[in-house]
Structure formats: C-alpha cells, structure tokens
C-alpha distance (Angstrom), angle and dihedral (degrees) to the residues before:
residue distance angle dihedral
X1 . . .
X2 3.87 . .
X3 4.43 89.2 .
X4 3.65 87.1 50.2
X5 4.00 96.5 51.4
X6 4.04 84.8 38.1
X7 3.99 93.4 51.5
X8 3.98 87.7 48.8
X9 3.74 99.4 49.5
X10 4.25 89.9 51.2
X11 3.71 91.3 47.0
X12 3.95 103.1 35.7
X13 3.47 96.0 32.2
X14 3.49 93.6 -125.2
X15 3.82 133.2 151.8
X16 3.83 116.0 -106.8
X17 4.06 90.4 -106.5
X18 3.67 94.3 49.2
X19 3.98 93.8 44.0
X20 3.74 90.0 51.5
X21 4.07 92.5 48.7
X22 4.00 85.6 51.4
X23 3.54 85.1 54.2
X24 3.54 102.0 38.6
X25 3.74 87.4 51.1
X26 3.98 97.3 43.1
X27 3.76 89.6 48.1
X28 3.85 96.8 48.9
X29 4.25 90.0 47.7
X30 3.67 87.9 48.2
X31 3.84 98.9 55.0
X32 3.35 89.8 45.9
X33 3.91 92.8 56.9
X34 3.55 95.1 43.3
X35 3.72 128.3 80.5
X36 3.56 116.0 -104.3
X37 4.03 103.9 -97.1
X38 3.79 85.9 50.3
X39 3.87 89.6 47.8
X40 3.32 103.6 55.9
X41 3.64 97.4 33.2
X42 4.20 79.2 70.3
X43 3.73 82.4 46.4
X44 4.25 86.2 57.5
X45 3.40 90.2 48.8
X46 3.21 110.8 51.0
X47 3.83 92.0 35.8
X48 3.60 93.5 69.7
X49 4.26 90.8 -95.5
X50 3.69 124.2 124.3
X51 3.59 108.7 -125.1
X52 4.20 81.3 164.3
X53 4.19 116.3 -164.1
X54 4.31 91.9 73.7
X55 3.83 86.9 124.1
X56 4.25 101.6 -57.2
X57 3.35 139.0 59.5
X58 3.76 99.4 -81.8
X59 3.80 98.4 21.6
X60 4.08 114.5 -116.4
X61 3.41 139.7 164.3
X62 4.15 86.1 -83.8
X63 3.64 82.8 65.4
X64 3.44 102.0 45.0
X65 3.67 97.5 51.4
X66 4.10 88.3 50.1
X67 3.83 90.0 52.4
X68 3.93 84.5 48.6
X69 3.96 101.9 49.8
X70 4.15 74.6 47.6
X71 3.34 90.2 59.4
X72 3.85 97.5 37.6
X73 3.66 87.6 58.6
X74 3.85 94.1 63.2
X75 3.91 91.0 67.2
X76 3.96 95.9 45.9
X77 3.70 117.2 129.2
X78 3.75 112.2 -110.8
C-alpha cells in the first residue's frame, strides 16, 4: 500500500499522513461497493497476497491503480 500512498503524495501534493487517510478512506468505500470476490481481492493486494490478474501478469498494486485510472476515465466530463 506504501506505492499507492507514495504516488498520491507526488501527484496531490499531499503529506504522507493525509495521502494515506485518502487512501485508507478510498479503499474502505470501495470494498464496501464492490462484491465480495472483488473486495477481498483488494484486500490480497494490498495485504502483501498475490491475487495476480489486477492489470499485469501477477496482479499488484501497479495494476490495480491502471485498472482504476481505466475506470476513472469512464466518468470524465466530455
């Protein structure tokens, strides 16, 4: 979870604390929107596990965030 917090500090301009809250917070709403498999293959990612498949071969928080900007991009204004 560390390259997540890390990657939203440089771009937000956050402090380490507040970046890991964000996260912290964004992670928790998104689990509980999610159904279950998704939800705790988050849970395997971020807890160290290789749930692989989250965007690269292996899975990974890399993944995960590419998958997410993905997603991101099907709510931007046009």
């Amino acid at each position: 979870m560390g390259e997540i917090i890390a990657a939203v500090a440089q771009r937000t301009g956050l402090p380490p604390d507040k970046a890991r809250a964000a996260v912290e917070a964004i992670i928790e709403h998104l689990k509980g929107r999610l159904p279950t498999a998704i939800s705790s293959q988050i849970e395997g990612i971020l807890g160290g596990g290789d749930t692989g498949g989250a965007g690269t071969p292996g899975g990974g928080l890399g993944g995960l965030a590419g998958e997410l900007d993905e997603l991101g991009g099907l709510f931007a204004k046009k």
